[in-house]
Structures are given as C-alpha cells and as structure tokens.
SEVOMAR-152695 format. One record per atom (N, C-alpha, C): residue in one letter; chain; atom name; x negated, y negated, z negated. Coordinates in Angstrom, 2 decimals. Layout:
% SEVOMAR-152695
A:A:CA:X:Y:Z
...
//
This chain:
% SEVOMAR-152695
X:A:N:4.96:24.18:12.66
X:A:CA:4.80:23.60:11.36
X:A:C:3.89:22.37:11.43
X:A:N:2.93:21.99:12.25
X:A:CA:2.39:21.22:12.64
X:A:C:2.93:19.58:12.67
X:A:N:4.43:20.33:12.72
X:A:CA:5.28:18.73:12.75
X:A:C:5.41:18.31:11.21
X:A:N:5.30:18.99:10.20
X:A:CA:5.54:18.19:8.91
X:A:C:4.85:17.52:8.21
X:A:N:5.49:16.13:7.88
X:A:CA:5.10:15.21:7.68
X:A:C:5.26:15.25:6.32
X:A:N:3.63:14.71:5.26
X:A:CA:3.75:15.19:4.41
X:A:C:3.49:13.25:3.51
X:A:N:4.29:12.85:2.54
X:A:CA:4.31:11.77:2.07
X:A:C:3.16:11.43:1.92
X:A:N:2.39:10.38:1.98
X:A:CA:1.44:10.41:1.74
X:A:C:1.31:8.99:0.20
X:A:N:0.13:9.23:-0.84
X:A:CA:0.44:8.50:-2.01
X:A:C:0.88:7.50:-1.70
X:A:N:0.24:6.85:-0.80
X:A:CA:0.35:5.00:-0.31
X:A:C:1.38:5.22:-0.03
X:A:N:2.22:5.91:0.86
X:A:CA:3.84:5.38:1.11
X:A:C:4.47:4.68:0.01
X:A:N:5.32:3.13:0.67
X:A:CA:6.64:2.09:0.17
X:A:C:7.17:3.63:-0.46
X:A:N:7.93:3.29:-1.28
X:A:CA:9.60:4.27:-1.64
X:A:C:10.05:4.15:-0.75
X:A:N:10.45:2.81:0.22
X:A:CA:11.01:2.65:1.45
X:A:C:10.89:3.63:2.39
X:A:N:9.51:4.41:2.89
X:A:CA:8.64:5.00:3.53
X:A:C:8.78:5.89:3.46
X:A:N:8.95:6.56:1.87
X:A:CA:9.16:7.88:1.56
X:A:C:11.32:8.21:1.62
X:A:N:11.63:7.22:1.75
X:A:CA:13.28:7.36:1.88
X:A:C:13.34:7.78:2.79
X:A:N:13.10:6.94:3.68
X:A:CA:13.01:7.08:5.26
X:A:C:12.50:8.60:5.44
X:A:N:11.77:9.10:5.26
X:A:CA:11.39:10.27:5.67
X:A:C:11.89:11.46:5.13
X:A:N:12.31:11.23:4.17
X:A:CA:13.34:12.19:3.13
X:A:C:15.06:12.31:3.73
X:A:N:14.72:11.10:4.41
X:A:CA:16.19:11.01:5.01
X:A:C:15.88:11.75:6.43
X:A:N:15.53:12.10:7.16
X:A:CA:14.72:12.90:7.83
X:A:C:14.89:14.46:8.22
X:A:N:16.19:15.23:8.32
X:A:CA:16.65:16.86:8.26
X:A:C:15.24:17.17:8.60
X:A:N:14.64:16.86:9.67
X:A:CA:13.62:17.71:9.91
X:A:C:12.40:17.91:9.10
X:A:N:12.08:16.66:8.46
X:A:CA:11.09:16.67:7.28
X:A:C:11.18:17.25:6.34
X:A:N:12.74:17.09:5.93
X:A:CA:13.16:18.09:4.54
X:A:C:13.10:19.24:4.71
X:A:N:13.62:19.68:6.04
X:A:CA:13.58:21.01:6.28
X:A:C:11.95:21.78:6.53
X:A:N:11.37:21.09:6.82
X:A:CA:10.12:21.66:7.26
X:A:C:9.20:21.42:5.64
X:A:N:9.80:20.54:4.81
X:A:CA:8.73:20.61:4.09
X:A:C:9.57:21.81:2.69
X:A:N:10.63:21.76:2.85
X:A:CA:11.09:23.28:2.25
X:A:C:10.88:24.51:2.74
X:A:N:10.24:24.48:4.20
X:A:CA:9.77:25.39:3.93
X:A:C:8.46:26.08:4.17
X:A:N:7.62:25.20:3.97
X:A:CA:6.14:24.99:3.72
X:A:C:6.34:25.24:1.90
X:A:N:6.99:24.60:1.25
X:A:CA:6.99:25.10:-0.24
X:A:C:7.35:26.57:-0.70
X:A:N:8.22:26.83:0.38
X:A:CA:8.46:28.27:-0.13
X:A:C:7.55:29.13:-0.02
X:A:N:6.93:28.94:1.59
X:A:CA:5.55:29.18:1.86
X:A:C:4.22:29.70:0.44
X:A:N:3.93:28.69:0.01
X:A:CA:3.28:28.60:-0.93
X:A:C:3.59:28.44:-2.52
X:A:N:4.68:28.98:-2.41
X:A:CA:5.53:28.77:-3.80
X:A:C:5.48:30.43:-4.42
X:A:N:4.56:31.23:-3.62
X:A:CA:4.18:32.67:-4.16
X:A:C:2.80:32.11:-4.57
X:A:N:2.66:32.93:-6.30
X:A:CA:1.46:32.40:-6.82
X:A:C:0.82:33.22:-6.22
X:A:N:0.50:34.27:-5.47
X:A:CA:-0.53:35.42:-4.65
X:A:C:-1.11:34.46:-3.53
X:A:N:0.11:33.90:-2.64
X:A:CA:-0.57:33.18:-1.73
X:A:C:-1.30:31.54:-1.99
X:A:N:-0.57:31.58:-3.03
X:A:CA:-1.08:30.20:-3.57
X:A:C:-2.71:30.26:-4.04
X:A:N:-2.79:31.33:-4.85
X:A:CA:-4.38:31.73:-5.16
X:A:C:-4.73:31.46:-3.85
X:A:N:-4.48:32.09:-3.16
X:A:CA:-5.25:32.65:-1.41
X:A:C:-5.60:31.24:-0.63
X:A:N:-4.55:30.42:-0.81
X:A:CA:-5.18:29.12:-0.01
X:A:C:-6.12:28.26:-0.91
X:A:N:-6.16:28.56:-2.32
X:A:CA:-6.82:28.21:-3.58
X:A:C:-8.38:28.42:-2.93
X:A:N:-9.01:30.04:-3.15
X:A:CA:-9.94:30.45:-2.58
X:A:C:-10.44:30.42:-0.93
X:A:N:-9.42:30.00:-0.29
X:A:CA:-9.93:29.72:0.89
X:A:C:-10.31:27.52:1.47
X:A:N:-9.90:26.93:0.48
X:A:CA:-10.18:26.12:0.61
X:A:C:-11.57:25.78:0.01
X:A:N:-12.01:26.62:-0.66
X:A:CA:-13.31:26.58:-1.83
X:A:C:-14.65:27.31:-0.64
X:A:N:-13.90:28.25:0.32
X:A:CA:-15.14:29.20:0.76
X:A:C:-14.61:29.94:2.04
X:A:N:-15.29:30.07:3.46
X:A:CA:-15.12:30.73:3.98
X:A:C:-14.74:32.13:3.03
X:A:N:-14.20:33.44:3.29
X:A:CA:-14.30:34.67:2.59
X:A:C:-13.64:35.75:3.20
X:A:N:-14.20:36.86:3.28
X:A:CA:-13.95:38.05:4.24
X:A:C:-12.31:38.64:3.47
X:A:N:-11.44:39.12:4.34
X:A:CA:-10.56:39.77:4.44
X:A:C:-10.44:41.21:2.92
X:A:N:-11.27:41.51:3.03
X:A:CA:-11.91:42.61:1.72
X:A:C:-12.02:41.99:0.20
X:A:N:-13.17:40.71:0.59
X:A:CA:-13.80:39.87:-0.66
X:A:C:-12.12:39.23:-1.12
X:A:N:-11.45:38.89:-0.61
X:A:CA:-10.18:38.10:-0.68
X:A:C:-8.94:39.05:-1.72
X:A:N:-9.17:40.14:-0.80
X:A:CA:-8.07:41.11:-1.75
X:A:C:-8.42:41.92:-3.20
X:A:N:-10.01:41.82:-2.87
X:A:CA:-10.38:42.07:-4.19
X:A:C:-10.50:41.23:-5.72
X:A:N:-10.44:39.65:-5.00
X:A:CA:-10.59:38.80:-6.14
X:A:C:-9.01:38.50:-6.46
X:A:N:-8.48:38.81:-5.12
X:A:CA:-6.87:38.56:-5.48
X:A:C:-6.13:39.59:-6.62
X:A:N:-6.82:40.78:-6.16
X:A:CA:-6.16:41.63:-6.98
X:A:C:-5.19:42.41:-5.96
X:A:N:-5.25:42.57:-4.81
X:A:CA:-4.12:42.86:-4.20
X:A:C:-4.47:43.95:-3.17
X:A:N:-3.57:45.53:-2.64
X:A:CA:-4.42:46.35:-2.19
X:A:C:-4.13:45.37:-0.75
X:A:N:-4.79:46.23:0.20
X:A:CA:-4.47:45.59:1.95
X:A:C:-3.24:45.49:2.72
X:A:N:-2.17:46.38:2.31
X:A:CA:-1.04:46.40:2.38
X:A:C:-0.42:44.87:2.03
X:A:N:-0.64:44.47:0.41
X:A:CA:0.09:43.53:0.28
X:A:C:-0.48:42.37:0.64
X:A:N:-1.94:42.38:0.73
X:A:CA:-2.89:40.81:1.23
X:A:C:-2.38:40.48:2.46
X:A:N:-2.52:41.77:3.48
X:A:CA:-2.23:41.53:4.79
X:A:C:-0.68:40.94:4.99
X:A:N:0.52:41.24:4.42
X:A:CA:1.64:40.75:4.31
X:A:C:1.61:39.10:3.75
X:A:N:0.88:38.55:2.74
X:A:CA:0.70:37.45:2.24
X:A:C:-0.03:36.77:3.16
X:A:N:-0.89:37.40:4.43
X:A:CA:-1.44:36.49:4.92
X:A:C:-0.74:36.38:6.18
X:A:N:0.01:36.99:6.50
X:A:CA:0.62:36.86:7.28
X:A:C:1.91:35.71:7.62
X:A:N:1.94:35.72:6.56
X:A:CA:3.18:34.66:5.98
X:A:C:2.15:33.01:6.06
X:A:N:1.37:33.36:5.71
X:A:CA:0.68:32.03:5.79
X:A:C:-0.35:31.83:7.13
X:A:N:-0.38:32.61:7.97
X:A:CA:-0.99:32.32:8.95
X:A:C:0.24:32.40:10.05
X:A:N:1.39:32.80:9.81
X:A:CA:2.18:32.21:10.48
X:A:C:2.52:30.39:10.13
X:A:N:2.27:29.66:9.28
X:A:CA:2.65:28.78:8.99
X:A:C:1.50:27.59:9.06
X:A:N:0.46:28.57:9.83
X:A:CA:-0.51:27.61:10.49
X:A:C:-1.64:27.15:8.96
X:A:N:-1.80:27.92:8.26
X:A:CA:-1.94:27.53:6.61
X:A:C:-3.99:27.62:6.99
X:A:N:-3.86:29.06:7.43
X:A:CA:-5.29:29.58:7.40
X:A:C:-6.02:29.69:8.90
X:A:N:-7.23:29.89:8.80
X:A:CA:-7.14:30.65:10.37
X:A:C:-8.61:32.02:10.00
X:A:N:-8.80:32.90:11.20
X:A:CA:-9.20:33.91:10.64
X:A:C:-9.66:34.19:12.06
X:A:N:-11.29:35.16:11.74
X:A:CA:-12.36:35.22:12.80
X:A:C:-11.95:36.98:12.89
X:A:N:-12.36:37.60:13.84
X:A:CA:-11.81:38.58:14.16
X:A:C:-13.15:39.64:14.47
X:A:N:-12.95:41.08:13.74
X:A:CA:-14.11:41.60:14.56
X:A:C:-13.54:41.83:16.10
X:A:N:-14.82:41.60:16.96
X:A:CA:-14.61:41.71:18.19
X:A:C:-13.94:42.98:18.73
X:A:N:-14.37:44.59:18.21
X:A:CA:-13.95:45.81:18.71
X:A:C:-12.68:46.04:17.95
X:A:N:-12.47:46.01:16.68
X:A:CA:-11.79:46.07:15.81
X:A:C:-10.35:45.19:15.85
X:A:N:-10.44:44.00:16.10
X:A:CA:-9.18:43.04:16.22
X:A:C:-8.09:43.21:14.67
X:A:N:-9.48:43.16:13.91
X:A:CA:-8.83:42.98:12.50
X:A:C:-9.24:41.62:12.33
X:A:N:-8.77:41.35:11.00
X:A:CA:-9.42:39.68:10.54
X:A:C:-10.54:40.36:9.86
X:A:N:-11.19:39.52:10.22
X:A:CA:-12.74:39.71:9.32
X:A:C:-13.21:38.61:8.31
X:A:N:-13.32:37.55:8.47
X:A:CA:-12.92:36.17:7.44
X:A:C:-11.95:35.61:7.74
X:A:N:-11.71:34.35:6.58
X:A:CA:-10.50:33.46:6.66
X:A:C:-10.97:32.49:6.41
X:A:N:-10.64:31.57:6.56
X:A:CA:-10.67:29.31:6.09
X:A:C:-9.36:28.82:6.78
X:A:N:-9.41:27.75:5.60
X:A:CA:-8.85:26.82:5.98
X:A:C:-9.39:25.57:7.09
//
C-alpha cells in the first residue's frame, strides 16, 4: 500500500488526470477508501492520530469488545494504516500510533 499515490491539493487537474488515469492509483486508492470507509475504523485512525493509546484504552473509547477491535485493526494494520508496540512475553499489541 505504500505505493499509493495520494493527490495532493497543489496538483494541475492535468496532474490529477494523469494519475487518475493510472489502474494502479485508482485501484490502490479504492482500496485504501474502503479501508477506512468503516466508521469503527475510521474513529480508530481518528484517535490514533491524536495519541499514542493502548490496545484496551482504544476499545473502550471505541465502544468495541476485543473480538471486534482486534478484527478492525487488523484490517488496518494490514494496510500499513497504524503500527503497534508489543508486550515482549505476551506478543499481543500493547499500544498503537500512527
């Protein structure tokens, strides 16, 4: 996901054609939207751009038990969104940031 190229304001229209014309841009940036087009995970990169925050603190402000956080974050840490510190014995996530 690393490869998508995301318009940036200053782009010509020219600039932004060009890149729209692009399968791989379109494709990658559809699906980076779908990505984040769940308002659960959308909160989640919301609060993680605001604050480091533990794995626990996260599902509780989310509202969400561990079952479903861990599935939402999964989806977004496959997509390179978050990254997450690990207890050492444990090899759970222990915080998250962006």
């Amino acid at each position: 996901m690393r490869e998508l190229v995301w318009l940036a304001p200053t782009a010509t229209i020219h600039e932004a054609t060009m890149m729209i014309n692009d399968e791989r841009v379109r494709n990658a940036a559809s699906d980076m939207l779908m990505t984040i087009g769940n308002s659960h995970r959308l909160l989640i990169l919301k609060l993680l751009l605001e604050q480091e925050v533990s794995v626990g603190q996260l599902g509780h402000t989310v509202g969400l038990n561990q079952s479903a956080l861990s599935q939402h974050l999964a989806k977004s840490r496959d997509k390179d969104l978050y990254q997450s510190s690990m207890k050492p014995t444990l090899g759970i996530p222990k915080c998250c940031r962006i």
